[in-house]
C-alpha positions as CSV (number, residue, x, y, z in Angstrom):
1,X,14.8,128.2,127.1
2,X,16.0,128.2,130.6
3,X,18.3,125.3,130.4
4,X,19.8,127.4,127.3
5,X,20.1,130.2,129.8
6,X,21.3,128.0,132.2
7,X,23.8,126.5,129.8
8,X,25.0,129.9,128.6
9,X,25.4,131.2,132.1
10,X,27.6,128.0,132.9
11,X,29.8,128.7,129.5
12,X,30.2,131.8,130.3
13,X,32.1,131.0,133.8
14,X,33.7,128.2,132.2
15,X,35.4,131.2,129.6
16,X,35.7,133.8,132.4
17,X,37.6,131.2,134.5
18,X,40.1,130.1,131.5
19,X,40.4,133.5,131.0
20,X,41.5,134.6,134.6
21,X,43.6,130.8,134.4
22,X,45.2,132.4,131.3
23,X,45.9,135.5,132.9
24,X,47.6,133.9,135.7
25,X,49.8,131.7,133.8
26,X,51.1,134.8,131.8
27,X,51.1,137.0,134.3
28,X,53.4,134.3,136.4
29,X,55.3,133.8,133.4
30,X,55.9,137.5,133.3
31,X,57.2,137.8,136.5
32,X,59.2,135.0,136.3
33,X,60.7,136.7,133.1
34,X,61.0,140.0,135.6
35,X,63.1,137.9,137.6
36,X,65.7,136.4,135.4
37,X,66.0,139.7,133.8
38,X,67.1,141.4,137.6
39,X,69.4,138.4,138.0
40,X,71.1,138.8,134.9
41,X,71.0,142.6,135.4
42,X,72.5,141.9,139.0
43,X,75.4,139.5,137.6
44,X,76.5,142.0,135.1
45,X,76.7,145.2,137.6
46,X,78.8,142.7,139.6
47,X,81.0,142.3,136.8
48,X,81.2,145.9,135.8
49,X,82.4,146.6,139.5
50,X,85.4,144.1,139.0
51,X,86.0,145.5,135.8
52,X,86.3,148.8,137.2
53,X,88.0,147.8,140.2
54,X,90.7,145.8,138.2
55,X,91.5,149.1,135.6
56,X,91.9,151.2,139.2
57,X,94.2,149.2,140.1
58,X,96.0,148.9,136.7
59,X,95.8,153.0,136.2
60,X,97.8,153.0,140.1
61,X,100.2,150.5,139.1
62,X,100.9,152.5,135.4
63,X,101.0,156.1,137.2
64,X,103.2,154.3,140.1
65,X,105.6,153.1,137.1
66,X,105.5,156.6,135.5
67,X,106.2,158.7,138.1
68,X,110.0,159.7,139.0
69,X,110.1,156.1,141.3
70,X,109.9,153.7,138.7
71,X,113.8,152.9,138.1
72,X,113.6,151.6,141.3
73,X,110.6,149.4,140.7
74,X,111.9,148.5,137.6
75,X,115.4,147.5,139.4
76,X,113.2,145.6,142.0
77,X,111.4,143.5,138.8
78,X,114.3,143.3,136.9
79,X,116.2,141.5,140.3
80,X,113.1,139.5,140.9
81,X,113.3,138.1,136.8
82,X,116.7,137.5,137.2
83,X,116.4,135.5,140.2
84,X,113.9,133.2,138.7
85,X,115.7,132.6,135.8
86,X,118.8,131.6,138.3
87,X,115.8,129.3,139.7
88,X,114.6,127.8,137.0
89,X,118.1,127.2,136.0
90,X,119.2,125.6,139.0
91,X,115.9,123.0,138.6
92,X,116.6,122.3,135.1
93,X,120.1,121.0,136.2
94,X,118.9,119.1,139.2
95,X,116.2,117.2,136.7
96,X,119.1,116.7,134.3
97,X,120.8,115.4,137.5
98,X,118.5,112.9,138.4
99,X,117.6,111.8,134.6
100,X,120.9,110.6,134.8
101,X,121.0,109.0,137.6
102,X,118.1,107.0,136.8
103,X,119.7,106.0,133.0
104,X,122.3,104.9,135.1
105,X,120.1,102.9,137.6
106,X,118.8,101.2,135.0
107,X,121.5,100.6,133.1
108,X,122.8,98.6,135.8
109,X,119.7,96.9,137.1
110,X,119.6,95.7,133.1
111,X,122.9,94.8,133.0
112,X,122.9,92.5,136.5
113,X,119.5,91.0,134.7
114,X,121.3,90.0,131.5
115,X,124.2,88.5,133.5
116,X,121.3,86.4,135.6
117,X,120.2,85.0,132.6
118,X,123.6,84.1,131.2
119,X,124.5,82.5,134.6
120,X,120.9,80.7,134.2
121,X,121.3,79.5,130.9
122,X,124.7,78.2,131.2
123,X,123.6,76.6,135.1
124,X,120.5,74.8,132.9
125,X,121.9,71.9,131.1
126,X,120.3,71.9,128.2
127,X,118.6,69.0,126.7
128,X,118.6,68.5,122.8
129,X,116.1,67.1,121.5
130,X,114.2,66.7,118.0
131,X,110.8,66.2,116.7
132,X,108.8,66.5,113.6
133,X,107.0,69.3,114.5
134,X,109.5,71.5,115.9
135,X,112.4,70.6,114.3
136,X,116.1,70.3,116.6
137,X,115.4,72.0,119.5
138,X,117.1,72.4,123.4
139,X,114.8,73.1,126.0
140,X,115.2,75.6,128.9
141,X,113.9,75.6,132.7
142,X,112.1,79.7,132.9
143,X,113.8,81.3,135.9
144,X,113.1,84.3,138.2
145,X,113.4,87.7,135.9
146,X,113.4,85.9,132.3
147,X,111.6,87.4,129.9
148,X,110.9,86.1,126.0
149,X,112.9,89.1,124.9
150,X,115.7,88.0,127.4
151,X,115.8,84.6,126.2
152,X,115.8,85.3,122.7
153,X,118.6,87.6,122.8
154,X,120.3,85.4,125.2
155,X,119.8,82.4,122.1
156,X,120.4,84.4,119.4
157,X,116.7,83.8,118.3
158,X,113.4,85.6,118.2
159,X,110.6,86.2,120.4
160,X,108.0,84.9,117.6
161,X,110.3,81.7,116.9
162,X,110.1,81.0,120.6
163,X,106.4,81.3,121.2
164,X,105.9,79.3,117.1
165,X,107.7,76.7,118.8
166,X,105.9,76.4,122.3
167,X,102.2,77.3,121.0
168,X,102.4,80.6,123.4
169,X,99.4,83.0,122.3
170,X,100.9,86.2,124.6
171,X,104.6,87.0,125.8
172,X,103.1,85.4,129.8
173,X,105.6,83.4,130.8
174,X,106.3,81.6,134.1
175,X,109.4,80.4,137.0
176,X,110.0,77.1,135.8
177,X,108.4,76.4,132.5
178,X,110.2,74.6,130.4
179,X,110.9,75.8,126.5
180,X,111.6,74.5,123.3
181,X,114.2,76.8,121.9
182,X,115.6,76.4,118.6
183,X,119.5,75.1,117.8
């Protein structure tokens, strides 16, 4: 009987002590609730008070325009939008400006390329040659600034003939390789 007793006693600590456990846990919870709900109450007054802050300053600026010194104002905005526009104007020229001088940059920097590859073509003697698996063919020495489009163009052929005819997998090409072009 007394180890019942005893048994009971300790089962009923063991229960008060979940029970206090419990009550801690909720009432930490609860206060941790408590808390997020200030914060969020804080963050939201803050926001009211720019909101009202912002339509102060708004109702000033709409009496300011209503009043009997408003042309003025107006005149001052209207000078201000005028003078942007003459701004933005004045840029859109200047980048229409420089768009062509770089077409015309190019234009030349393309044009001295092209004439390098002429004067390399015609400099390279090329060699004719034939065999069964390419067919006639000259070949050509790669020089500084050549590229497979270059070439082609420059012997009224294609890029994909060129690199069918050498085994080429990309358009990589290097100074001094030597190509199989077709007749």
């Amino acid at each position: 009987m007394k180890t019942k007793g005893k048994c009971l006693g300790a089962l009923a600590v063991i229960i008060a002590c979940s029970l206090n456990a419990y009550s801690d846990a909720a009432s930490a919870r609860e206060a941790f609730l408590k808390q997020q709900a200030y914060n969020e109450m804080q963050r939201v007054s803050g926001q009211i008070d720019v909101l009202q802050t912002n339509l102060g300053e708004l109702s000033a600026r709409v009496a300011r325009l209503e009043s009997g010194n408003s042309n003025a104002e107006i005149d001052a905005l209207k000078a201000e939008i005028a003078s942007l526009k003459a701004t933005n104007a004045e840029l859109r020229n200047k980048m229409n400006a420089m768009r062509e001088e770089i077409v015309r940059d190019l234009t030349g920097k393309i044009s001295t390329m092209q004439s390098t590859l002429q004067r390399n073509i015609a400099a390279s003697a090329p060699r004719q040659s034939a065999s069964a698996s390419t067919g006639p063919h000259r070949e050509y020495e790669v020089q500084p600034g050549d590229t497979l489009s270059l070439i082609a163009a420059a012997f009224k052929t294609t890029v994909s003939k060129i690199k069918e005819m050498n085994n080429l997998k990309s358009d990589n090409i290097r100074v001094g390789q030597k190509l199989k072009l077709p007749m």
